[in-house]
LODOPA-410349 format. One record per residue (C-alpha): y, z, x; residue in one letter. Coordinates in Angstrom, 2 decimals, m for minus. Each point is the difference from the previous one (the first is absolute). Layout:
REM residues N
<node <Y; Z; X>; 'A'>
...
This chain:
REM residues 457
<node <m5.07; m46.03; 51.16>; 'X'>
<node <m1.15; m3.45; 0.50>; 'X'>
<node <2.00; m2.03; 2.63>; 'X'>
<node <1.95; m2.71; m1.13>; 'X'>
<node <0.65; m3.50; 1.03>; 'X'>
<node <3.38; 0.57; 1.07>; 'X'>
<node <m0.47; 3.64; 1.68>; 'X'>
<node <0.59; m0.96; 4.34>; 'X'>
<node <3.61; 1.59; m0.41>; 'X'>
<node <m0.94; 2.72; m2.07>; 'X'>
<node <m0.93; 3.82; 1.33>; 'X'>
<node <m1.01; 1.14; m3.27>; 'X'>
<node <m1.41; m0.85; m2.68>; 'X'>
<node <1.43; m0.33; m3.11>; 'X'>
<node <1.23; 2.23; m2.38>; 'X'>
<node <m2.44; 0.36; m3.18>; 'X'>
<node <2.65; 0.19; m2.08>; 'X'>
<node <1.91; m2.98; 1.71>; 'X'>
<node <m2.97; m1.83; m0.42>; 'X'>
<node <m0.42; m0.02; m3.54>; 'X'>
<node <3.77; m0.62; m0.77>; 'X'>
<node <m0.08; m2.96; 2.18>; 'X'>
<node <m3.13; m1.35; m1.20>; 'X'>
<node <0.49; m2.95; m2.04>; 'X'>
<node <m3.96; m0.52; m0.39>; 'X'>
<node <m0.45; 1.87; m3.48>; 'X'>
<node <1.90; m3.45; m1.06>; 'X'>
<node <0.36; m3.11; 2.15>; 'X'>
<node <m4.01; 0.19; 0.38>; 'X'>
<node <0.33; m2.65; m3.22>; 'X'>
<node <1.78; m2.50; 2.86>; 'X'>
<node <m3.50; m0.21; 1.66>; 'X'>
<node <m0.85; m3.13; m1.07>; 'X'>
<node <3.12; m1.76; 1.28>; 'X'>
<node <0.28; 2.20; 3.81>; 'X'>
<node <m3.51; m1.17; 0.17>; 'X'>
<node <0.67; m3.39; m0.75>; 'X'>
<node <3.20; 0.03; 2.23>; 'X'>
<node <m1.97; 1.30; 2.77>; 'X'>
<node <m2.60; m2.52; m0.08>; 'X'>
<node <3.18; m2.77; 0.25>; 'X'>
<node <1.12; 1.96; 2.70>; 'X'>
<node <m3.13; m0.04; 1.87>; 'X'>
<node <m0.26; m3.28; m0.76>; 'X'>
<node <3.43; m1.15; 1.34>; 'X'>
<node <m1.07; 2.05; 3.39>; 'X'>
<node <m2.59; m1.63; 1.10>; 'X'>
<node <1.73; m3.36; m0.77>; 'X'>
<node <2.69; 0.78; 2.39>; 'X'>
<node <m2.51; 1.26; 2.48>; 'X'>
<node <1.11; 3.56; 0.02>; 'X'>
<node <m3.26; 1.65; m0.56>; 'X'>
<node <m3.52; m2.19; 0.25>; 'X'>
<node <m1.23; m2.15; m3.36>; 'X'>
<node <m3.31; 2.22; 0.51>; 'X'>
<node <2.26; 3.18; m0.16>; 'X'>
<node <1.93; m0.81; m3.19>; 'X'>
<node <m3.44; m1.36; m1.60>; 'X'>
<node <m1.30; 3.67; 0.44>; 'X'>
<node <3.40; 1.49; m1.34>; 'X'>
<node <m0.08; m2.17; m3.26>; 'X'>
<node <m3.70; 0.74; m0.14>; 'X'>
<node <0.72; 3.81; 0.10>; 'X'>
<node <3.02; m0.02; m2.75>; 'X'>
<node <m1.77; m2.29; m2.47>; 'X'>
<node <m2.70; 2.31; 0.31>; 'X'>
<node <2.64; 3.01; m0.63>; 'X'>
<node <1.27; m2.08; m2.82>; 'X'>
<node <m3.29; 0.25; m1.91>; 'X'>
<node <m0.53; 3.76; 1.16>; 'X'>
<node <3.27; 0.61; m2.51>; 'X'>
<node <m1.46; m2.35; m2.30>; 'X'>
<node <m3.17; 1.86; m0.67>; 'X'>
<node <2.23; 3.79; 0.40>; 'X'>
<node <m1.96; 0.93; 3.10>; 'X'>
<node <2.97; m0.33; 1.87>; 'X'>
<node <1.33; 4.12; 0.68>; 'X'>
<node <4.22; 0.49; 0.01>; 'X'>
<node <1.16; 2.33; 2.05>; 'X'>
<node <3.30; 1.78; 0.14>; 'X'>
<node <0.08; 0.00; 3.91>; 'X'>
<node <m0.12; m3.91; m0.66>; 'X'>
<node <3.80; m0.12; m0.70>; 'X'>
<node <m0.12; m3.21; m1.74>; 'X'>
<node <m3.02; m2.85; m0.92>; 'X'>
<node <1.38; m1.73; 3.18>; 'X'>
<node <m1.11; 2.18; 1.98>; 'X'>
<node <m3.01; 1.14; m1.98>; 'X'>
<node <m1.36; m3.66; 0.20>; 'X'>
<node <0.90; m0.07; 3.82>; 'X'>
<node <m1.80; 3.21; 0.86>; 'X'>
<node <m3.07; m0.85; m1.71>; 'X'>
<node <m0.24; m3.33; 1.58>; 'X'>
<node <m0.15; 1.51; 3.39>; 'X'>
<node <m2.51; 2.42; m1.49>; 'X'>
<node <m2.11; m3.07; m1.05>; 'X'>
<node <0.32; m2.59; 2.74>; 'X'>
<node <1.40; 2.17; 3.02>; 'X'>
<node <2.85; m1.10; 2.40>; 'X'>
<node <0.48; m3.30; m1.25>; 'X'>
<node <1.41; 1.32; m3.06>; 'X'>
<node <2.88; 1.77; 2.06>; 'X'>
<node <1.46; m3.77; 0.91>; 'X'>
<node <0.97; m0.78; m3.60>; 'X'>
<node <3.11; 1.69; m0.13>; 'X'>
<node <1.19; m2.14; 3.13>; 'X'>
<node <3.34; m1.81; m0.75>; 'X'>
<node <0.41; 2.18; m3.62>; 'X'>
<node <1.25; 3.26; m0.78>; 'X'>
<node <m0.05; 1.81; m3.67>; 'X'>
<node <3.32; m0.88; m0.92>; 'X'>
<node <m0.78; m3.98; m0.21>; 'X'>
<node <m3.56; 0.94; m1.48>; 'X'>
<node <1.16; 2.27; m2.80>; 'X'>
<node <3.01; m2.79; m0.74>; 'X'>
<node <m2.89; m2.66; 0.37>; 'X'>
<node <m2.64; 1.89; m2.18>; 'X'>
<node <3.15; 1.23; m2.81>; 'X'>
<node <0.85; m3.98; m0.19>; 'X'>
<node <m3.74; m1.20; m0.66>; 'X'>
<node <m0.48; 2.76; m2.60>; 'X'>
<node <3.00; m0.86; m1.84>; 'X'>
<node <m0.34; m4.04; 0.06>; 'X'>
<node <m3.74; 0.76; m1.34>; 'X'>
<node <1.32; 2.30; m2.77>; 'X'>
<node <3.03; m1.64; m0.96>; 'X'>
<node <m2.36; m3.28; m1.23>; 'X'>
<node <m2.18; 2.49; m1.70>; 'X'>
<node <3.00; 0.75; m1.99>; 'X'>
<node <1.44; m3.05; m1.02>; 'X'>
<node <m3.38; m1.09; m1.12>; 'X'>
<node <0.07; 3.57; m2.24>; 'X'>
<node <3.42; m1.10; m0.92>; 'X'>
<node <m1.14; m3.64; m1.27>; 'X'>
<node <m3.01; 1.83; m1.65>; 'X'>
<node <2.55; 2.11; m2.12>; 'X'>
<node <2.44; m2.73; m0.43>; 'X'>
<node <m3.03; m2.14; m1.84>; 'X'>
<node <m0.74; 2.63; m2.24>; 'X'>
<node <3.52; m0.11; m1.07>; 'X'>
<node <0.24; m3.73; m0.95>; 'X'>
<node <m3.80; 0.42; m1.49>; 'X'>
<node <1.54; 2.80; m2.67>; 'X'>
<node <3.20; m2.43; m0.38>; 'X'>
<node <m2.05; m2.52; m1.16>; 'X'>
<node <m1.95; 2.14; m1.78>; 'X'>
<node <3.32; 1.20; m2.19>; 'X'>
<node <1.68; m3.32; 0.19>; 'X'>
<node <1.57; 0.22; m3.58>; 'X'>
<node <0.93; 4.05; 0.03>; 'X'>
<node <4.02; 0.60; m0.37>; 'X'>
<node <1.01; 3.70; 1.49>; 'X'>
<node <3.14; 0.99; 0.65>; 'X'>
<node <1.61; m0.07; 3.36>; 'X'>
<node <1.39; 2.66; 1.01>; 'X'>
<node <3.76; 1.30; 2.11>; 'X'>
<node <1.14; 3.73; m0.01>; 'X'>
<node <m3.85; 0.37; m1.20>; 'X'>
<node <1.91; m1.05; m3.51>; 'X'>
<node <m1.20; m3.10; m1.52>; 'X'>
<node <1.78; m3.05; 0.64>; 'X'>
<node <m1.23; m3.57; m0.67>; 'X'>
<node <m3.71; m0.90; m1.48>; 'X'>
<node <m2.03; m1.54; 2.86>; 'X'>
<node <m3.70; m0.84; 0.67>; 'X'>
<node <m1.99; 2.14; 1.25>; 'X'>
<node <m1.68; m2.35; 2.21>; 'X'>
<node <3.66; m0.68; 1.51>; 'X'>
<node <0.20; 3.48; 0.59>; 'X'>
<node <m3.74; 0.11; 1.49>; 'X'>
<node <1.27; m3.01; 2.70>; 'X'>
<node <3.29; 1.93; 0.97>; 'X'>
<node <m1.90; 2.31; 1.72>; 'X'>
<node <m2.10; m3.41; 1.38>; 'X'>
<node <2.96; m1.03; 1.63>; 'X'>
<node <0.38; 3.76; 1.58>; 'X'>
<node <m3.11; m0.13; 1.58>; 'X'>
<node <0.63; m3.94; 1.06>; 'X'>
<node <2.91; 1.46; 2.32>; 'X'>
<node <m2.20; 3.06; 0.95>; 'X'>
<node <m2.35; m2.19; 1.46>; 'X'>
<node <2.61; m2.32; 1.96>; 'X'>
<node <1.13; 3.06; 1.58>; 'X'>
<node <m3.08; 0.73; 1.26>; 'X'>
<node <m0.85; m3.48; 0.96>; 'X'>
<node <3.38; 0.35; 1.96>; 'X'>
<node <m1.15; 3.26; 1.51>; 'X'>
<node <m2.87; m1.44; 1.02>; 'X'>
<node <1.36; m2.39; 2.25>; 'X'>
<node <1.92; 2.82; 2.01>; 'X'>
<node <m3.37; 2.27; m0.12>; 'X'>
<node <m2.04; m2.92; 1.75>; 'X'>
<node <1.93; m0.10; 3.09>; 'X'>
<node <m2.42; 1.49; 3.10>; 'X'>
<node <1.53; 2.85; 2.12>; 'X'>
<node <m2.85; 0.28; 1.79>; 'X'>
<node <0.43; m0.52; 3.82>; 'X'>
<node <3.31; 2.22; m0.47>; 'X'>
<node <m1.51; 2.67; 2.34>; 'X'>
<node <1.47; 3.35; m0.62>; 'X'>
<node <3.60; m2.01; 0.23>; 'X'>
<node <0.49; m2.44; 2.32>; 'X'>
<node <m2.43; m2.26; 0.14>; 'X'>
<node <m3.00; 0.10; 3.01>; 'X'>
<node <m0.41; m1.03; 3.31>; 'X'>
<node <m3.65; m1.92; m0.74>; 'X'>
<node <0.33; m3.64; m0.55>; 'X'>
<node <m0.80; 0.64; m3.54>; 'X'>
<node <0.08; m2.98; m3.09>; 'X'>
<node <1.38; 0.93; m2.73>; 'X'>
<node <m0.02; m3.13; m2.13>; 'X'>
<node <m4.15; m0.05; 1.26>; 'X'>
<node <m0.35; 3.53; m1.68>; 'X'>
<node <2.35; m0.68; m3.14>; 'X'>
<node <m2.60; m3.14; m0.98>; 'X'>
<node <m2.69; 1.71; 0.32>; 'X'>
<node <1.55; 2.97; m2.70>; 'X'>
<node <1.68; m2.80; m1.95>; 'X'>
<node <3.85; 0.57; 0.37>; 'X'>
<node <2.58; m2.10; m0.56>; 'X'>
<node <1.88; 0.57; 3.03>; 'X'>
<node <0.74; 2.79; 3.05>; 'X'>
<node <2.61; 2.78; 0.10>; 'X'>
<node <2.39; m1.08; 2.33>; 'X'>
<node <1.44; 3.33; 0.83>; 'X'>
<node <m2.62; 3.06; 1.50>; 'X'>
<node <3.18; 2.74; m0.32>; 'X'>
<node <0.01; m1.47; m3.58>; 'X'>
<node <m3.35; m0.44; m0.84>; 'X'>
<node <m1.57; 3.54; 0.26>; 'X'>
<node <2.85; 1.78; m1.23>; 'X'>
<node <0.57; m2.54; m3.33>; 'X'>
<node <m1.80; 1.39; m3.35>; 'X'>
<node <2.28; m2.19; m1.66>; 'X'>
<node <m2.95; m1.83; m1.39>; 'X'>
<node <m0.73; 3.30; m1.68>; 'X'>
<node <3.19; 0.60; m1.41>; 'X'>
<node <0.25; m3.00; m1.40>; 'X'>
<node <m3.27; 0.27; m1.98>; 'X'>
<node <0.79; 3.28; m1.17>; 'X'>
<node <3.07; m1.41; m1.21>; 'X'>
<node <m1.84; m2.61; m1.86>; 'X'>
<node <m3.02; 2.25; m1.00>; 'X'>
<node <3.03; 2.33; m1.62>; 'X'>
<node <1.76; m3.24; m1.77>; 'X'>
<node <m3.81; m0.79; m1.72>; 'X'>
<node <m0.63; 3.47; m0.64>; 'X'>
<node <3.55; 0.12; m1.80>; 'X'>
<node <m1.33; m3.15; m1.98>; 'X'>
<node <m3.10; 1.78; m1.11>; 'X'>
<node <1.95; 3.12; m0.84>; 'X'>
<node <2.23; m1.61; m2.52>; 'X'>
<node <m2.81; m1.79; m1.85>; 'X'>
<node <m1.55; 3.57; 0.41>; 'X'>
<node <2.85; 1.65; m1.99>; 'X'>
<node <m0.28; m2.71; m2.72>; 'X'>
<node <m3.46; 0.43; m0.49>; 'X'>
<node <0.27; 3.79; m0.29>; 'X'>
<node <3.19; m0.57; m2.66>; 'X'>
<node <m1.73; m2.72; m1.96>; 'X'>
<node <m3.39; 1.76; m0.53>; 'X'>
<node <1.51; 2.78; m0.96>; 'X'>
<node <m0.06; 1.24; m3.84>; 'X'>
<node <3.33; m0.66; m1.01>; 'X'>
<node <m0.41; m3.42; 1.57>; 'X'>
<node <m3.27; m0.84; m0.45>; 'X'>
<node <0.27; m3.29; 1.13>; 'X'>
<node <m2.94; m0.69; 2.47>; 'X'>
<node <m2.97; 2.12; 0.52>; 'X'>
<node <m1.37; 0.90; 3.27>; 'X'>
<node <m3.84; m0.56; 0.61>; 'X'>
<node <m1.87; 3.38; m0.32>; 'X'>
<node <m2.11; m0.86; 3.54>; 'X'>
<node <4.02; 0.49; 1.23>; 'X'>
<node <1.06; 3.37; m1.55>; 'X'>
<node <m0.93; 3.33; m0.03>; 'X'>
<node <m0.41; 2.85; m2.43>; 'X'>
<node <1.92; 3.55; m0.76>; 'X'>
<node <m2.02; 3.26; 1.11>; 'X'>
<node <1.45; 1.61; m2.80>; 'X'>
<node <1.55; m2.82; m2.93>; 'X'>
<node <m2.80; m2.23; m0.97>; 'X'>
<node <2.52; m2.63; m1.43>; 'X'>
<node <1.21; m0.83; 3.28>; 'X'>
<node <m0.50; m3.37; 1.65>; 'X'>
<node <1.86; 0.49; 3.33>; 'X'>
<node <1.52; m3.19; 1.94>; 'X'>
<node <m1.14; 1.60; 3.52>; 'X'>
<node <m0.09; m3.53; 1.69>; 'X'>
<node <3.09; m1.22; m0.44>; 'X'>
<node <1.73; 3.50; 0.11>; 'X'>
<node <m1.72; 0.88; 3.64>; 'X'>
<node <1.00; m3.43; 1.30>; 'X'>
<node <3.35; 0.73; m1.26>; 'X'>
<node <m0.37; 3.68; 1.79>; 'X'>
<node <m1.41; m1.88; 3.34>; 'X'>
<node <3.33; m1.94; 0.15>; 'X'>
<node <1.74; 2.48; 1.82>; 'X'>
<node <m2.53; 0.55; 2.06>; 'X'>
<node <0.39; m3.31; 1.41>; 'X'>
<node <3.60; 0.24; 0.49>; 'X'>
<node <m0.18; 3.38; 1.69>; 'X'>
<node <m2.88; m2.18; 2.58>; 'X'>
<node <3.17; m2.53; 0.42>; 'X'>
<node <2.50; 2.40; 0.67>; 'X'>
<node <m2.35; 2.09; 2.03>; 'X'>
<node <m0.34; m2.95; 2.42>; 'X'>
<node <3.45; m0.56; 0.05>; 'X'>
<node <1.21; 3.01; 0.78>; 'X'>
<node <m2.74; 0.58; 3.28>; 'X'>
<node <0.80; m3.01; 1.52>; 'X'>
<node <4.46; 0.06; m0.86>; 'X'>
<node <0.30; 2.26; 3.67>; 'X'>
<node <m2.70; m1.23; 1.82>; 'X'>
<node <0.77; m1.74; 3.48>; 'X'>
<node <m1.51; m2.87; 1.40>; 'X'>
<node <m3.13; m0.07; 0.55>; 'X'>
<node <m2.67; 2.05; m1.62>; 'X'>
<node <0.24; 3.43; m0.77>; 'X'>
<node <m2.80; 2.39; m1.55>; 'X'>
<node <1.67; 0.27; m3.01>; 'X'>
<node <m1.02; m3.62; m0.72>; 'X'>
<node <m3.39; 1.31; m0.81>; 'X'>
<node <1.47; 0.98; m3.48>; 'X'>
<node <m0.12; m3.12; m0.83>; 'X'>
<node <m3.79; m0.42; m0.88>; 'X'>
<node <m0.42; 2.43; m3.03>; 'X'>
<node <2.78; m0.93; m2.02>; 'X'>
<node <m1.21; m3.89; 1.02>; 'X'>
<node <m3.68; 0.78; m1.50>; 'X'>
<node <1.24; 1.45; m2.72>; 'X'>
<node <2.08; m2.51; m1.41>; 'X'>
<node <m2.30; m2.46; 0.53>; 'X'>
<node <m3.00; 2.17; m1.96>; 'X'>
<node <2.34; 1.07; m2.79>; 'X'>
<node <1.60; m3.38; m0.46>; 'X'>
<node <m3.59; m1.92; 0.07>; 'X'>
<node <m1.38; 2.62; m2.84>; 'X'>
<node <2.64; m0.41; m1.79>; 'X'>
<node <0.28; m3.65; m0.35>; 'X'>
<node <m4.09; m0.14; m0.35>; 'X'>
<node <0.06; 2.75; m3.17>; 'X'>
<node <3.00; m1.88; m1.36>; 'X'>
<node <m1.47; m3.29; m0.21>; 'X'>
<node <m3.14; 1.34; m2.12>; 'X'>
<node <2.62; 2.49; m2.41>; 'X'>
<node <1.87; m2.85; m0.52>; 'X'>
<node <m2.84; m2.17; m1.22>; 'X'>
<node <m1.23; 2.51; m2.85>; 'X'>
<node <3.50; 0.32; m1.46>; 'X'>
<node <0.39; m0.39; m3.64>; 'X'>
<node <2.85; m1.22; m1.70>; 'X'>
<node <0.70; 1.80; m3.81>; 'X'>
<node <2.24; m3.22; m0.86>; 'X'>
<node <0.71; 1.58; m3.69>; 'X'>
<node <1.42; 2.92; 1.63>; 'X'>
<node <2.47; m2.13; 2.36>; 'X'>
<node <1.12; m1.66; m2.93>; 'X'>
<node <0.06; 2.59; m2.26>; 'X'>
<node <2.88; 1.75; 2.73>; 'X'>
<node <2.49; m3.17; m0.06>; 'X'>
<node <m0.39; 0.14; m3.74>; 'X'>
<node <3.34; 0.66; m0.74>; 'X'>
<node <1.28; m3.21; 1.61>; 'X'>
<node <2.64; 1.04; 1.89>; 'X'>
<node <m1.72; m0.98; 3.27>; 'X'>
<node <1.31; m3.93; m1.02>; 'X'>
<node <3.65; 0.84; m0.10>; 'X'>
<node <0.86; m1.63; 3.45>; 'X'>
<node <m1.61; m3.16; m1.90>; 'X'>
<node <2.30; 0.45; m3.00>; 'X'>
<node <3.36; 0.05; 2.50>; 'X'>
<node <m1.47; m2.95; 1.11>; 'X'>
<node <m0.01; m1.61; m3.13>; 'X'>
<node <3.45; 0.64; m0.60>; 'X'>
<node <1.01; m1.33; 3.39>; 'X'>
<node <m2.13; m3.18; m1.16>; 'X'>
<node <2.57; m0.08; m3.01>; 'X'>
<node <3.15; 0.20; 2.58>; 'X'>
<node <0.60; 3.13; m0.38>; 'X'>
<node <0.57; 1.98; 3.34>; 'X'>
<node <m2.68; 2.11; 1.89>; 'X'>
<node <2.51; 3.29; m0.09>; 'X'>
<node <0.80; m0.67; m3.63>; 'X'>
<node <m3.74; m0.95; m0.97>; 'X'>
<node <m1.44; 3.84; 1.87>; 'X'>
<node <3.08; 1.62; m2.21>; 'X'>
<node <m1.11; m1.72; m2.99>; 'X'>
<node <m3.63; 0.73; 0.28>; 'X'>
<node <0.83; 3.46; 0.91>; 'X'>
<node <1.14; 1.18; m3.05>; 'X'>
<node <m3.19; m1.95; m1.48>; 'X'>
<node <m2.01; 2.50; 2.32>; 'X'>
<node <1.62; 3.22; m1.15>; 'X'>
<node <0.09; m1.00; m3.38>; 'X'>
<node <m4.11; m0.48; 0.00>; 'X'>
<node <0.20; 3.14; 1.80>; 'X'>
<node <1.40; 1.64; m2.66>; 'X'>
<node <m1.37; m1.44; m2.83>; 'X'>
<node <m3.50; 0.38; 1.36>; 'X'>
<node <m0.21; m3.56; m0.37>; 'X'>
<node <m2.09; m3.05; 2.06>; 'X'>
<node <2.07; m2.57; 2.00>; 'X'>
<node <m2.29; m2.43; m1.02>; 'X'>
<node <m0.10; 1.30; m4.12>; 'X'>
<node <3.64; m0.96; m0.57>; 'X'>
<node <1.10; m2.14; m2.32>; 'X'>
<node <2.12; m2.98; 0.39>; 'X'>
<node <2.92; 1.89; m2.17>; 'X'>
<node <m0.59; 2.97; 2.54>; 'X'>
<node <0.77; m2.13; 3.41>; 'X'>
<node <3.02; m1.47; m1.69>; 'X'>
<node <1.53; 3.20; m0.51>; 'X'>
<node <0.11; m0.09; 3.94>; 'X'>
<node <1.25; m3.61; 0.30>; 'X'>
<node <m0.08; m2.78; m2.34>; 'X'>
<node <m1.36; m2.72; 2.80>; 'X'>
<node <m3.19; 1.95; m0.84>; 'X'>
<node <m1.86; m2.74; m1.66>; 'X'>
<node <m3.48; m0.27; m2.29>; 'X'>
<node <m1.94; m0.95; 3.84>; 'X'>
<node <0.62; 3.65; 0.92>; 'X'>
<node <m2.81; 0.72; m1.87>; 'X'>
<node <m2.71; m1.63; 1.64>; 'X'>
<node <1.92; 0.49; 3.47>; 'X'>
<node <m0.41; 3.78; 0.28>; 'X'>
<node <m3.90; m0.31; 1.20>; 'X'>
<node <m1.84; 1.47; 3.03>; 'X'>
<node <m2.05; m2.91; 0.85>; 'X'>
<node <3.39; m2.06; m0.54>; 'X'>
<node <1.61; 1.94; 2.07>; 'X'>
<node <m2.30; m0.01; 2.75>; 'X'>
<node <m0.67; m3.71; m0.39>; 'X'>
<node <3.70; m0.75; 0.50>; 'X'>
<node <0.18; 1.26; 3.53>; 'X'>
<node <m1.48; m3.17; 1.29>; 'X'>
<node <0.88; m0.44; 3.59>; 'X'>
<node <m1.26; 0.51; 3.54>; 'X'>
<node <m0.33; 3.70; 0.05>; 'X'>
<node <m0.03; 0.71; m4.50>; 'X'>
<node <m2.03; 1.65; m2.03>; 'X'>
<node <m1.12; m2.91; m1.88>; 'X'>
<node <m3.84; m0.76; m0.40>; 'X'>
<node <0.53; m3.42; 1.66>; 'X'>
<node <1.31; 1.60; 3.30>; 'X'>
<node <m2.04; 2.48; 0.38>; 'X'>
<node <m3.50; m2.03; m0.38>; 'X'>
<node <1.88; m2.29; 2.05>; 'X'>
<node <0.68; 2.64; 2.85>; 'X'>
<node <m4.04; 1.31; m0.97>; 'X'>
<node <m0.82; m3.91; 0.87>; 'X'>
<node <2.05; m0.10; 2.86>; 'X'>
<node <m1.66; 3.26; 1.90>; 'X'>
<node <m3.35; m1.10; m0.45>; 'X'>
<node <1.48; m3.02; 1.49>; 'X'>
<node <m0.03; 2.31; 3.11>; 'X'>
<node <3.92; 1.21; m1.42>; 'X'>
């Protein structure tokens, strides 16, 4: 068994099994790039305040930029007995430039360099995200304007309810992803706080300088708190939280897409480069995109309430079951990425089978909202105006005929402030067009919300 860095109060070594069911190195190896670069601010800061020589912390950033390009190339060997890549990193920067690499950890402990290294992986990965997140949200308002003049119907209860465009429909789930990516840009700001400094919870006795090492990683500002700092994955939470709100977002335009290419739908078609095939039904054109996104929702919940639930009896300050915080972390972040990067190119090949939309509001009955309103127009009440036009509903029912094929004599049969203009006013692009206000349907808003998002919204 290979002695660790932490052994002097030890008699024995550990157990093997212990080992491997502490180690955390199978995972948080991916942090590399951040401990290293946290260690090199660290080494940095050191030798400004005069704790160890400017020659010393030369050699020590020397050593772990080497390291860094060691992992870089994969001849860099993990090993369980490592614990963690803190450690990894440390012991093979001894290895490399001998005792000088043992004064690094002065004035740190792993508690402030895992919250340090967790807090520069997530600030890095949440702006790889909202840029994904913009990415997608283009593609949307390219395939609005696209479709500019295509009427569906909107939908509540999944029954139809008033005609609308589908480029409206397209920037409804624009304005989703608009308050997706506020909420990380508000996470953000609580991720790029520096705990580093913390010790392992109250702070050090060096004359350390926190704001020196916090410019040098580019924070916004200190933790103010050690106790606070290296026990806080609040940060974490938060994301998840948000990461489960944009995964929600994608999983509802997911279930639409999976309805709507469907055969008795048959309104959009899926690109082929996004579907699969049946092993056995040769027919089949299988949604697998959207319905595995749909499938990885929970997923991300179960990450959220994972992270929750460790940290809900924890007391101050860190504990070991903190360490559960890394997998569900990276896998969030991976799923939600690949998600939002397959999206944005499924969403591009769409195709729109406009006849067929029409062809399913064919029978009119989509516009009666628009035909109480006429009524109401004419003074006649709202509640009297949805009886009225009721029993104009369940008579076309009936009679298997079109809202929009009645006759003049037919509407009066309901009410005789039906007039000859009821003719021409029972039309889809009518009724879409009369819904002209901040937040309609109507052609003019939308191209006017399309002009004001690539206004920079």
């Amino acid at each position: 068994m290979k002695k660790k860095l932490w052994s002097g109060r030890f008699s024995e070594s550990t157990n093997k099994l212990v080992e491997e069911f502490t180690a955390s190195i199978s995972f948080d190896w991916k942090l590399y790039k951040y401990d290293i670069a946290g260690s090199i601010a660290h080494a940095r800061m050191l030798a400004k305040t005069g704790i160890i020589k400017k020659a010393e912390a030369d050699k020590i950033v020397n050593g772990l930029k080497a390291i860094e390009k060691e992992i870089d190339a994969n001849k860099f060997k993990f090993y369980v007995e490592d614990e963690d890549i803190h450690m990894a990193v440390e012991k093979r920067l001894i290895s490399l430039i001998g005792g000088t690499g043992k004064k690094l950890h002065t004035a740190r402990s792993r508690n402030d360099q895992v919250a340090l290294d967790a807090r520069l992986y997530l600030r890095d990965e949440i702006k790889n995200i909202i840029s994904l997140i913009e990415k997608f949200q283009k593609t949307l308002v390219l395939l609005a304007k696209k479709n500019i003049d295509v009427i569906m119907p909107g939908y509540t209860h999944l029954q139809q309810a008033q005609p609308i465009l589908f480029a409206y429909y397209l920037l409804a789930y624009y304005d989703m992803f608009k308050r997706d990516r506020e909420r990380l840009l508000d996470c953000h700001k609580r991720t790029n706080i520096m705990p580093l400094g913390s010790g392992a919870l109250a702070g050090t006795t060096f004359p350390i300088d926190r704001e020196y090492a916090a410019k040098l990683l580019g924070f916004d500002g200190i933790t103010k708190n050690s106790l606070d700092a290296v026990s806080d994955r609040d940060f974490i939470i938060e994301f998840l939280s948000a990461a489960s709100i944009i995964i929600m977002h994608l999983s509802r335009i997911s279930e639409e897409l999976i309805i709507w290419s469907s055969s008795e739908f048959g309104f959009i078609e899926l690109p082929d480069a996004f579907c699969t095939g049946s092993s056995m039904m040769p027919q089949k054109k299988n949604p697998d995109v959207p319905e595995l996104v749909r499938g990885k929702t929970g997923r991300i919940y179960g990450h959220l309430i994972s992270l929750l639930t460790t940290m809900k009896g924890l007391p101050l300050a860190y504990n070991k079951d903190m360490q559960e915080d890394k997998e569900p972390l990276f896998d969030t972040v991976d799923t939600l990425k690949t998600a939002l990067d397959i999206f944005s190119g499924m969403i591009k090949g769409v195709k729109i089978n406009t006849e067929r939309i029409k062809s399913s509001m064919a029978d009119g009955l989509i516009l009666s909202t628009d035909v109480a309103d006429y009524l109401v127009q004419k003074g006649i009440s709202f509640r009297d105006a949805h009886e009225i036009v009721g029993r104009v509903v369940s008579y076309c029912v009936k009679g298997k005929r079109p809202l929009t094929a009645l006759t003049l004599s037919e509407w009066k049969m309901f009410s005789p402030i039906f007039k000859d203009d009821i003719i021409n006013f029972v039309s889809l692009k009518k009724a879409v067009e009369r819904r002209n206000h901040i937040g309609g349907t109507a052609k003019k808003q939308v191209l006017k919300r399309i002009r004001e998002i690539e206004a920079g919204d």
